[in-house]
C-alpha positions in Angstrom: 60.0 -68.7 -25.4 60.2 -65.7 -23.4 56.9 -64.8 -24.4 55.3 -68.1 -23.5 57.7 -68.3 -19.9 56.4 -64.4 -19.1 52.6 -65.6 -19.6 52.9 -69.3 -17.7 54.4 -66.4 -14.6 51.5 -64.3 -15.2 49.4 -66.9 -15.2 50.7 -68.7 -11.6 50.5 -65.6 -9.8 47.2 -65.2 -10.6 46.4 -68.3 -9.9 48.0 -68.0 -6.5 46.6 -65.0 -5.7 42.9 -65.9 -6.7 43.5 -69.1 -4.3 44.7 -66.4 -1.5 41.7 -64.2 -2.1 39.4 -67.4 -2.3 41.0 -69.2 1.0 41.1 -65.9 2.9 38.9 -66.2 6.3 35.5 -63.9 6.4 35.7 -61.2 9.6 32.2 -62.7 11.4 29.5 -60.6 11.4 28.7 -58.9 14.5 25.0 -58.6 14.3 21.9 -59.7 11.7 19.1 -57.8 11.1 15.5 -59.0 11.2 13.1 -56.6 8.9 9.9 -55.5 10.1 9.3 -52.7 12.3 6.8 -54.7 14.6 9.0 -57.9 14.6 9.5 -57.8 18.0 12.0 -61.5 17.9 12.0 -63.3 20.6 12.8 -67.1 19.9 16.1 -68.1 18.5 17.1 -72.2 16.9 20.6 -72.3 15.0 20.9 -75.3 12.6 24.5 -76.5 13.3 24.2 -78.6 9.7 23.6 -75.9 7.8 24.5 -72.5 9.3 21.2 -71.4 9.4 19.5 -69.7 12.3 15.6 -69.4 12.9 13.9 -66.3 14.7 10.1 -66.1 15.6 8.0 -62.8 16.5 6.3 -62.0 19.8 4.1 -59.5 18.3 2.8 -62.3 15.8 3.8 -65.8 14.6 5.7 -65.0 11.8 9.2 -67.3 11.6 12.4 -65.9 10.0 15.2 -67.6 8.4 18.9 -65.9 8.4 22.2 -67.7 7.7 25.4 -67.0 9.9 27.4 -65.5 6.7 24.6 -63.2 5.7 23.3 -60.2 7.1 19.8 -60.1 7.1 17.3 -62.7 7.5 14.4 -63.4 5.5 10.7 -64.3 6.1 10.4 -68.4 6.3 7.0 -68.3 7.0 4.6 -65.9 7.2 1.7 -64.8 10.2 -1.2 -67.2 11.0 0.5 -70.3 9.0 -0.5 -73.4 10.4 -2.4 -71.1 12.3 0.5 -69.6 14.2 -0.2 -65.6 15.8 2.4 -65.5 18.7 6.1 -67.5 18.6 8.1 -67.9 22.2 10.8 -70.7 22.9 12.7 -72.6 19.8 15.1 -75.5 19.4 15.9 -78.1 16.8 16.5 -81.9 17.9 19.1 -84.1 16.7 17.0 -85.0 13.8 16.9 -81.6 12.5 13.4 -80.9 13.4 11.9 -77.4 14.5 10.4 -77.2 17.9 8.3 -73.5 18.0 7.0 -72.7 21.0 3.7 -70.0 20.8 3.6 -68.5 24.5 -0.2 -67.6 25.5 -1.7 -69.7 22.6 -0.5 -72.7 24.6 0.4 -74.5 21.4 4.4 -76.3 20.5 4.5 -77.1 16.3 7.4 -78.8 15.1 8.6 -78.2 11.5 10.5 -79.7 8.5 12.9 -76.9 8.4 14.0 -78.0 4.3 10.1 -78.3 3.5 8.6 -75.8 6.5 6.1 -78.9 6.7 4.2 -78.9 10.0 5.0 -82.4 11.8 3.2 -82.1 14.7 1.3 -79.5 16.4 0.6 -80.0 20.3 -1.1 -78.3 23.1 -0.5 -77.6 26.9 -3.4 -76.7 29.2 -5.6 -73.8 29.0 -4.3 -70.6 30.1 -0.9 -71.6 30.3 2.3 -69.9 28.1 4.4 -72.1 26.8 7.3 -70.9 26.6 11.0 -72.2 26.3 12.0 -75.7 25.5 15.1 -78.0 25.4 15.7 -81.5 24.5 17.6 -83.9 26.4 20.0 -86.8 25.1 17.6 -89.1 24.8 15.3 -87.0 22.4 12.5 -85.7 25.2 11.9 -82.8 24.8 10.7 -80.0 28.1 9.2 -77.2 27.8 8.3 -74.8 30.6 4.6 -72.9 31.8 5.6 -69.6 32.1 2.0 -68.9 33.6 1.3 -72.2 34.9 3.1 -74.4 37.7 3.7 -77.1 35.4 6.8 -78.1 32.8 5.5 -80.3 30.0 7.4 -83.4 28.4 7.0 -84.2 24.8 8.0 -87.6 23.1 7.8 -88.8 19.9 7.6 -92.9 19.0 7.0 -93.9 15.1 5.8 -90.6 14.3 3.4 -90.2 16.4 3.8 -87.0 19.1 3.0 -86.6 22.5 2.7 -83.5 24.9 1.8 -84.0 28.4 2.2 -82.6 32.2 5.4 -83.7 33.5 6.1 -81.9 36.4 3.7 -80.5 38.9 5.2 -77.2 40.1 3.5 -76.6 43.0 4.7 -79.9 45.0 8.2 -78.5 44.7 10.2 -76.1 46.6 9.8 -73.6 44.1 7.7 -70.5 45.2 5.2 -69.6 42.0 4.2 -66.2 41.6 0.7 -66.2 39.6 0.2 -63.9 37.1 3.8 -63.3 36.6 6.3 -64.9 34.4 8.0 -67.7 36.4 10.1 -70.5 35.1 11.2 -69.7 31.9 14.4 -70.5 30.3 15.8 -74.6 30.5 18.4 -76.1 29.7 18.4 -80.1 29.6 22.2 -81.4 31.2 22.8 -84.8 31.4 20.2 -86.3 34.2 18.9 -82.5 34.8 17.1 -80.0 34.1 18.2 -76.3 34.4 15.6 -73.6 34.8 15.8 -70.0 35.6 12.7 -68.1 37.2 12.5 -64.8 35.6 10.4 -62.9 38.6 12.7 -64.1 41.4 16.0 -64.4 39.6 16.2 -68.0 41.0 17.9 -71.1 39.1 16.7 -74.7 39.7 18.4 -78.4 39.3 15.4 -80.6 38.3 16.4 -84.4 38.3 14.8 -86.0 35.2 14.4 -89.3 37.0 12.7 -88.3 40.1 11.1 -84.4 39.6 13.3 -83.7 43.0 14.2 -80.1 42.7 16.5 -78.0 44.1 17.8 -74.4 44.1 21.3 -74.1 42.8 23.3 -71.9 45.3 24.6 -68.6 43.2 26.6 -67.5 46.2 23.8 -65.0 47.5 23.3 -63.9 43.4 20.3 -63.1 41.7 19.3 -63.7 37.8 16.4 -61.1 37.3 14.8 -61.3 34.1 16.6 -64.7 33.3 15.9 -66.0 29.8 17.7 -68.2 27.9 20.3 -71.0 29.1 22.5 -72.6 26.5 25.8 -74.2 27.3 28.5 -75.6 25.7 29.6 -78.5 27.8 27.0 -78.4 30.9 29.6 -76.5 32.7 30.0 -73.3 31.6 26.4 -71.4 31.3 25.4 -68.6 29.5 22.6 -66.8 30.8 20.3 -63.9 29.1 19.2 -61.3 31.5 16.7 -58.2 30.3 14.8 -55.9 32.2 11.5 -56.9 32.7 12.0 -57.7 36.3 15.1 -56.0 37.1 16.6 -52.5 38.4 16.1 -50.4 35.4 19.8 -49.3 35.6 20.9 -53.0 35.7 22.2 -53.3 32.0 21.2 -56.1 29.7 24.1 -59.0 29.7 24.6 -62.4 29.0 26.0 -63.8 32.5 28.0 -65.9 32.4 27.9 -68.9 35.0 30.4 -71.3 35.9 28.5 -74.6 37.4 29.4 -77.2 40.1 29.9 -81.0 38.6 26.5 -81.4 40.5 24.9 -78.3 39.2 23.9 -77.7 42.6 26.0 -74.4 42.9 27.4 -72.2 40.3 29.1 -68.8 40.5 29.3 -65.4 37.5 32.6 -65.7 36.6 31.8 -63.0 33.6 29.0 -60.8 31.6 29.1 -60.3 27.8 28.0 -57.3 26.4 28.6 -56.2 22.7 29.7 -52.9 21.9 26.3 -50.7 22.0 24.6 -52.6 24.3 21.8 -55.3 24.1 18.0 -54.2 24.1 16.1 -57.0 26.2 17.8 -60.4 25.1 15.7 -63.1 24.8 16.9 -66.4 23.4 20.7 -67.1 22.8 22.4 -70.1 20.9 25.9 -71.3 20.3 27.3 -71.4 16.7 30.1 -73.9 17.4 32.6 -71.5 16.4 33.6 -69.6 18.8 30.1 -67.0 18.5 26.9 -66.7 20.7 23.8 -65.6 18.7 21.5 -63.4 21.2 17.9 -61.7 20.4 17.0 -58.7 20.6 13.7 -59.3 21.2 12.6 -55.6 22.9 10.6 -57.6 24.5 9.8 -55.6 27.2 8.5 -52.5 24.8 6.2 -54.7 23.5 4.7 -56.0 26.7 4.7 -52.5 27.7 2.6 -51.1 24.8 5.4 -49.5 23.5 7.3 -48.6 20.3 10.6 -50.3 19.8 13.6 -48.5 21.1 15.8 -49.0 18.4 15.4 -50.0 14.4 16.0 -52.4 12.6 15.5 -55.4 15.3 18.7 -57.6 15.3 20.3 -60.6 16.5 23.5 -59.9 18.1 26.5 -62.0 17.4 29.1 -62.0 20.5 32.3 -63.9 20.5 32.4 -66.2 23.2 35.4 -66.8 25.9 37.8 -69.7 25.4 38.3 -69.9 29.3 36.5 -68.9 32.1 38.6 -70.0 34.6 41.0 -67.1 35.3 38.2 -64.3 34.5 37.6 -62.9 37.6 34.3 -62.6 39.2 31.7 -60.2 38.1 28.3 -59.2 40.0 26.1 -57.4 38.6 23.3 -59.6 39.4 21.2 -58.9 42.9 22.0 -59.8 46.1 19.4 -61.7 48.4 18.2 -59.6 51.2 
């Protein structure tokens, strides 16, 4: 009896203690790596349903596929599929679908990320870069001209795809620079568009109903080398800022921007930087639990015929602030003149 009492104990608290190991929380990770040394990542989408994360190369058009609980990413698919050589902006819809961007090549794909299936494959105009994209409520997707003074609208009815000239940047009030890269990052909130212009450091409101757009006051800020915007409730901002068109002692951040119910204003209320820095973010996206995924995309080595700084290329992993509210202020953008 003793015998068989001593081994029903033994057999509890290993029981217990397996379901303590098993039930014990993961520390998150606090970076992934992205193999390759000529990678050169740039364009981030983050699968909510499934914890997986997609990255795409500047230097080529190969995609990458990664997983929130793992540390390295793997190849998804490979250089010149579908005809791919160069990857920019990503995002995934509602539906689940893949929306990959491919800068000077002019073209947006969208993908079966289960199959890697090629759903439709769509083309701005000549000479453009197409560049970042974001979809609204309603399933439109936008996607901004980098190069050209135009952000394009793509719908979809019955499985058939459109992509055509939405907005006609040059009867606005926003100043083009040709040959540089202008609007770049957007963000779709509600009845607006968000977009940051990456040589001036200026953000714009874009109403979806009307094209009117204006400037959003930053309180006399500037966002050089603005990237990505992703948000989790339209409020709160976060903001990638490199170095391409910036002080080269201005160091690489997320900004963090806290926006009027209009979206008309909007002040830095912090700046996120992991420990060691961040080399030239490019597109970020929120996990939903509690972490922001950020490229390092080195982007501005490769533009600058250069080697990367620093191997392996990664995707950083930041945790983000509950509350923005009582952080104090913090500029480290630049002031107008």
């Amino acid at each position: 009896m003793r015998v068989r009492m001593r081994h029903l104990l033994l057999g509890l608290t290993a029981a217990v203690t397996l379901a303590c190991t098993t039930a014990a929380p993961t520390e998150p990770l606090d970076h992934y790596v992205i193999p390759g040394d000529r990678a050169f990542p740039t364009g981030l989408a983050y699968d909510p349903d499934t914890g997986h994360y997609f990255v795409g190369s500047a230097a080529d058009g190969a995609l990458y596929r990664g997983h929130v609980d793992r540390p390295e990413a793997e190849l998804w698919s490979p250089d010149g599929a579908d005809g791919r050589t160069v990857t920019s902006g990503m995002t995934m819809d509602a539906a689940g679908r893949l929306f990959v961007n491919g800068a000077g090549s002019n073209v947006t794909r969208v993908y079966d990320p289960e199959s890697a299936g090629l759903l439709a494959e769509l083309r701005g105009l000549p000479g453009g870069f197409v560049n970042e994209v974001s979809i609204a409520e309603d399933g439109t997707a936008y996607v901004t001209d980098s190069y050209l003074p135009v952000i394009y609208r793509i719908t979809e009815s019955a499985g058939g795809w459109r992509m055509e000239p939405w907005l006609d940047i040059d009867r606005t009030a926003i100043d083009w620079v040709h040959g540089e890269h202008n609007l770049n990052g957007i963000l779709a909130v509600g009845p607006y568009l968000l977009s940051v212009q990456s040589n001036t450091g200026r953000l714009w409101r874009i109403d979806r109903a009307t094209g009117e757009v204006t400037e959003v006051d930053l309180g006399g800020e500037l966002l050089p080398s603005g990237d990505a915007l992703v948000s989790d409730d339209g409020r709160r901002i976060f903001l990638t800022q490199g170095n391409l068109y910036a002080d080269t002692d201005q160091e690489p951040r997320v900004a963090v921007l806290e926006m009027s119910e209009d979206l008309t204003s909007a002040r830095i209320v912090d700046s996120l930087v992991p420990p060691g820095g961040l080399l030239h973010p490019s597109q970020a996206a929120l996990t939903g639990n509690g972490r922001l995924l950020v490229v390092n995309s080195q982007y501005n080595r490769l533009v600058a015929g250069q080697e990367p700084q620093s191997l392996p290329f990664t995707v950083s992993s930041i945790p983000v602030p509950a509350e923005t509210e009582t952080t104090p202020a913090v500029s480290l953008g630049i002031r107008l003149p």
